[in-house]
N, C-alpha and C positions, 0 to 999 in steps of 0.2 A: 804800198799803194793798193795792192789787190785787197785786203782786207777792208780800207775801206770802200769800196767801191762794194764790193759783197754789202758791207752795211748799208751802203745806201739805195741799194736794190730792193734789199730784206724791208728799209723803214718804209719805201714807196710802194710794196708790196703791200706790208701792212694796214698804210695809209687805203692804198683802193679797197680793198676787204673790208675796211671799216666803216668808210664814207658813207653807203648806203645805208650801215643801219642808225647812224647820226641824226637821221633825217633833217640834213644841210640844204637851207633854204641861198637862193643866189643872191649874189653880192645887191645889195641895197646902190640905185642908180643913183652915181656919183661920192659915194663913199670907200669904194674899193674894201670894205669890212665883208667877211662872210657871217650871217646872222647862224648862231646854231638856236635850234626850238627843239625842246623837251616838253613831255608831258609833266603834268603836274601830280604827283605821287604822294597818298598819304603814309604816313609808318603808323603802325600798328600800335596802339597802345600796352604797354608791355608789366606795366604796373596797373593794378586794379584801384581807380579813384574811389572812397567813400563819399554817399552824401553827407553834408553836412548834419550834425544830428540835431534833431528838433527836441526841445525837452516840452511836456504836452502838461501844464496845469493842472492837476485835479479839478473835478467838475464839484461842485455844490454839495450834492448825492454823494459822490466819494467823501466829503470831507464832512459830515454828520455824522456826530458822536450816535453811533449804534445803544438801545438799549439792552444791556444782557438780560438773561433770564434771572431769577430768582436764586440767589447765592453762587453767582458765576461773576465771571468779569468778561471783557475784550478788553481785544487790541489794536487801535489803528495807527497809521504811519506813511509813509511811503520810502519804498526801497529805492537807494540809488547808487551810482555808482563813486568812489572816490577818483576815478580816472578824472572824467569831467561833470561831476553831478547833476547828471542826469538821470531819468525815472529807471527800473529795472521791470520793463512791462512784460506779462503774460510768463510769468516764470514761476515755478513751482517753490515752496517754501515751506517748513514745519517751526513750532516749538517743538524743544524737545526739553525734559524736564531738567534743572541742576541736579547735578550728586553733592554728595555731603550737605547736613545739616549745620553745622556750624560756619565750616568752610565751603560753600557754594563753587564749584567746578564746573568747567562743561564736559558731555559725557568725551570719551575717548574717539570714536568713532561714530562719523555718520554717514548713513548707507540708506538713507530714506527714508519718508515718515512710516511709522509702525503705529497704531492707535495702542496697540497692545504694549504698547510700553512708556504709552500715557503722553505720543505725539498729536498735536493738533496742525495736521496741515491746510492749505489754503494755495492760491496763485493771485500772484500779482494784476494786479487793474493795469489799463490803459497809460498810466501812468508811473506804473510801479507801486500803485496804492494796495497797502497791505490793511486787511479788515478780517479781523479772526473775533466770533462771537460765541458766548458759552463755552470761554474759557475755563477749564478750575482752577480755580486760585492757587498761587503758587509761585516757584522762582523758575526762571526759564531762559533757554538758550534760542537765538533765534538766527536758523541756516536756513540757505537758500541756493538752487543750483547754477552753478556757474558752470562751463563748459569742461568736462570731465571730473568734476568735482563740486562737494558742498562746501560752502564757505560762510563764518559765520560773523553777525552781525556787529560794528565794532562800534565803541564809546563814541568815537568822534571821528571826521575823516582823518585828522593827522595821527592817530595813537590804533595800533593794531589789538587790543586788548580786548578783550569778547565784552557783547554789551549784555549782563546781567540783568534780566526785565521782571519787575515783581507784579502781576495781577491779585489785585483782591476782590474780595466777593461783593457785586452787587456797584461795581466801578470801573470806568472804562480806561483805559491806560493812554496815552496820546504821545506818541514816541516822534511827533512830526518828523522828521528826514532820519532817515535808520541805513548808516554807513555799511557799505560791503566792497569790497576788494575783490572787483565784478572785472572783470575783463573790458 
């Protein structure tokens, strides 16, 4: 007997201590309920929501085949991404030339464009539009930077195979959507 009584000392105890900070409004007249009122509290957002991504059409101006110079070619396009094919804007890019003659490779490493070793670099449009002019003619590999790395341009979004791009002299190349395995 004495134990509970202890308890029900302790829970009345409790109870007073706590009341006040409930802030327990009086019984509603003729309902004999006690209304309890809380404030309203938001939680913090705990996960980072993205916007929705906008994919932004090329303008007119972007998509005019460029004249090269005189025994050169270019190259226009636009980069995107295979996640959700969308533009790859305002991002730095090179050709870099194939190895072998017969068998066309891309090189082993890349670590940035070099002019000195025969790269043509450029950065992406508003929309991921790629326009590289006074090309030299040639077989070419074409990377672009993705976050902690280059990453190069593939045949199609479903095949990871490097896209092989031939310019020749005095012609413009038109590579419309240019797959990359962009983040």
């Amino acid at each position: 007997m004495r134990q509970a009584q202890w308890t029900t000392v302790l829970c009345l105890l409790c109870v007073s201590l706590l009341a006040p900070l409930c802030s327990c409004s009086l019984p509603e007249e003729g309902t004999g309920l006690i209304v309890m009122e809380r404030k309203a509290t938001t939680m913090p957002t705990l996960i980072p929501t993205a916007a929705p991504t906008t994919v932004v059409a090329p303008s007119a101006e972007a998509t005019a085949t460029p004249a090269p110079a005189s025994g050169m070619g270019c190259l226009v396009g636009q980069a995107v991404t295979v996640v959700n094919g969308a533009g790859i804007p305002g991002t730095t890019y090179y050709l870099a030339p194939a190895l072998g003659d017969d068998d066309p490779h891309p090189p082993v490493m890349y670590a940035g464009p070099d002019r000195e070793q025969g790269h043509v670099p450029g950065t992406s449009g508003a929309a991921g539009e790629i326009d590289l002019r006074d090309v030299p003619p040639g077989r070419y590999y074409l990377a672009i930077w993705a976050p902690y790395d280059w990453v190069l341009a593939m045949t199609s979004s479903a095949s990871e195979e490097p896209l092989l791009i031939t310019i020749e002299a005095d012609a413009c190349t038109d590579l419309g959507q240019i797959w990359f395995s962009w983040p």
